[in-house]
C-alpha positions in Angstrom: 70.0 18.1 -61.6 66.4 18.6 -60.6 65.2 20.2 -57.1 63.9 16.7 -56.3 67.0 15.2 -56.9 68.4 17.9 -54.7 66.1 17.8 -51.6 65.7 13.7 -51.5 69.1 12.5 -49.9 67.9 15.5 -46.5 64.8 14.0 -46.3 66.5 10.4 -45.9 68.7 11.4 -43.2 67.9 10.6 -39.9 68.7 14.0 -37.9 67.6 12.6 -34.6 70.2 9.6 -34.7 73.3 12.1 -36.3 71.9 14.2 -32.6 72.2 11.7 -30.4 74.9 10.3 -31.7 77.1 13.5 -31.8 76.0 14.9 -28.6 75.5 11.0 -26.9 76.3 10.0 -23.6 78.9 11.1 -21.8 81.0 8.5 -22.7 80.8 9.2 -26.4 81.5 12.5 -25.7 84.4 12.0 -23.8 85.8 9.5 -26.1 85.2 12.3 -29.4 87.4 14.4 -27.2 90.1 12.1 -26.5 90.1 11.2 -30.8 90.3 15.3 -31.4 92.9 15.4 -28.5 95.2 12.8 -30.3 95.1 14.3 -33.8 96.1 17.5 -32.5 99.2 15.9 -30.5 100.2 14.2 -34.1 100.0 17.7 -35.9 101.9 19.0 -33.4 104.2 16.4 -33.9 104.5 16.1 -37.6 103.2 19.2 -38.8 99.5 19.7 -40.1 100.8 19.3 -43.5 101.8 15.5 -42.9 98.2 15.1 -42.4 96.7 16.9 -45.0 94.1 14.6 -46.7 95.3 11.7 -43.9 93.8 10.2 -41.1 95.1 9.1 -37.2 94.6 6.1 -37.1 94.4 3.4 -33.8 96.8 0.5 -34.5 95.0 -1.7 -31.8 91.3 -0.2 -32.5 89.5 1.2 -29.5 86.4 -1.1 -29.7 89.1 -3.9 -29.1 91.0 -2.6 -25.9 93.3 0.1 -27.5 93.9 3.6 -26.4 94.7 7.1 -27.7 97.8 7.1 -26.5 100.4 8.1 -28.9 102.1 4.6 -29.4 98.7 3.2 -30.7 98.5 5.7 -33.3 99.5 6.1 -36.8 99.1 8.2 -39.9 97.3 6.7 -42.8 95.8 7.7 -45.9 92.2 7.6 -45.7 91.7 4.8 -48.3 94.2 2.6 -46.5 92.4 3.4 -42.9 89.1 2.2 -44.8 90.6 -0.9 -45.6 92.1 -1.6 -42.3 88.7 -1.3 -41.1 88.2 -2.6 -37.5 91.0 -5.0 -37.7 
């Protein structure tokens, strides 16, 4: 692979929005620490082994009036989380 090759995808990336969007508002902030808060409370539960190369998932999705609570959440592997999508 060439340097080019190398460099081009960093110089593609928009820093400023991966910025703002990490850091946001307070309510993106709030709601990053609520997602971390309920995948530690399933490796608690399960064990961080039953999550190794998994993800929590939201059975009722967040953006359509779920919550982080632990009955709307579930372990699934990361391929059938992506094809769940926002449904």
């Amino acid at each position: 692979m060439t340097k080019k090759k190398l460099i081009k995808p960093f110089r593609d990336r928009d820093y400023k929005k991966e910025y703002r969007t990490y850091h946001g508002t307070p309510e993106q902030i709030a709601n990053r620490a609520a997602r971390n808060k309920a995948r530690r409370t399933m490796e608690k539960e399960m064990g961080k082994s039953a999550l190794k190369g998994k993800e929590v998932d939201h059975k009722k999705p967040l953006s359509k009036g779920g919550s982080n609570s632990r009955s709307n959440l579930q372990v699934l592997s990361k391929t059938a989380n992506r094809k769940k999508g926002n449904k």
